[in-house]
Every structure is written in C-alpha cells, then in structure tokens.
N, C-alpha and C positions, 0 to 999 in steps of 0.2 A: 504494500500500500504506500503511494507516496509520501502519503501525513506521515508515518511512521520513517521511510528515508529521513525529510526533511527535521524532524525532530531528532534523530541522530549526527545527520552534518551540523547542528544549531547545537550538540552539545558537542563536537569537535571543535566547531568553531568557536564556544564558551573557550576551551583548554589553553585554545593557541592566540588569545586575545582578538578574535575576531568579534566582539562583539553586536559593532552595526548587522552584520550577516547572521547573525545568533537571530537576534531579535525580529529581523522581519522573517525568517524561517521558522519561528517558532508561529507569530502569528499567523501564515500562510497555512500551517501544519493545524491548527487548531480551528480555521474555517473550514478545513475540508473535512477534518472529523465533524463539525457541528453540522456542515452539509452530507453530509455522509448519516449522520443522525436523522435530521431531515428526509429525507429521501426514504431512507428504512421505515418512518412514521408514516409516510406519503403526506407532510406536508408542503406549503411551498416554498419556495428559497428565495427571501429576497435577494438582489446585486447589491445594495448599500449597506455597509455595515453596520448602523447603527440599527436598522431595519434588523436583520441579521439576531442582534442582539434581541431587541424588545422581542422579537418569535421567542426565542428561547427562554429570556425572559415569562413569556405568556405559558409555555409549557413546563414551567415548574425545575431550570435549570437555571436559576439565579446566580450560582458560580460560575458554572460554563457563561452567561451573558455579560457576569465584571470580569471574568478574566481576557474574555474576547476585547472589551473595550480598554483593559490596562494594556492589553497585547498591541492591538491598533493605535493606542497614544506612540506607545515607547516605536511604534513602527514606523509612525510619521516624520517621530522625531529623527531615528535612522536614516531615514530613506530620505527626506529633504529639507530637515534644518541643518545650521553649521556646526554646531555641537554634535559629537558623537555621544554612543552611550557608554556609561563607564561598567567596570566590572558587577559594579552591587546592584546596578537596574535589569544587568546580564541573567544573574542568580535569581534577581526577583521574578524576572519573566522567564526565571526556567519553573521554579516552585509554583508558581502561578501554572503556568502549562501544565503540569503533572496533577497538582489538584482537581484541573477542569479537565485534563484525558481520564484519567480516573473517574470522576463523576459522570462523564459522557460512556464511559463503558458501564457505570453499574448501571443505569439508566434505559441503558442498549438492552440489557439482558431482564429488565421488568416488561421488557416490549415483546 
C-alpha cells in the first residue's frame, strides 16, 4: 500500500534530518488511509482538506480529523513557507500519525 511506503520513507527521512520530506509524506500517507477509510465505508471523499477532515470528523474519528489538520498545517509550512520544520514538529507529526493510523485501523475493523 503506498500510505504504508510513504510512512516508512517519512520515518527514514525523520533519521537523516530530512524533515521538510518527513512531514509532507507523513501527511500525504494519512489522507490516503483516511481515503482509503472512506471508500471501504462507501462514503464520499471530499478534494479539500479541510472538507476531508469535518467527514471524518462527522463519522466519529475526531483524532484521525486533528491529526489530519496538524499534518496539513506542518505540510504547508514545508512545502511553501521559508522556514523549515525543525526536529521536534518532525517527532510530533510522527506521534500524531501513529495515533491516527492506529485509530483508523481499529475503526476499519468495527466496519
């Protein structure tokens, strides 16, 4: 599954200070589980993510939906402001990811 690639090169990338690449791999790797989610539900998938969230949100995965939106700030910040991210927002958005893969699979398997 790619979610699952992408969440391994994002904690390789953690080790060797790759940060910025950590962070928007982690977030890309945690839409497509939550779309992945989606889809198994047969609900439908918004494209914006904030939309994204409030679904998930509305279906009773309030972690999966903050951690999706802490993923998406730290992503932005990556991806196109001039500040990088440092080491401890790296760790955060990795603890954060694992929280909300974990609750996205207990969740998977009440379905």
């Amino acid at each position: 599954m790619k979610a699952e690639e992408l969440f391994k090169e994002a904690v390789d990338d953690v080790k060797i200070g790759c940060y910025n690449k950590a962070v928007s791999a982690l977030y890309f790797s945690l839409r497509m589980m939550a779309e992945d989610f989606l889809l198994r539900i047969r609900a439908p998938i918004p494209r914006r993510d904030d939309k994204l969230a409030n679904v998930l949100d509305s279906l009773g995965v309030k972690n999966v939906a903050l951690a999706l939106r802490k993923l998406y700030e730290l992503r932005v910040k990556a991806d196109y402001r001039m500040e990088s991210i440092s080491k401890m927002e790296a760790d955060v958005a990795v603890r954060v990811y694992g929280e909300a893969r974990e609750a996205l699979k207990e969740k998977l398997k009440g379905e």
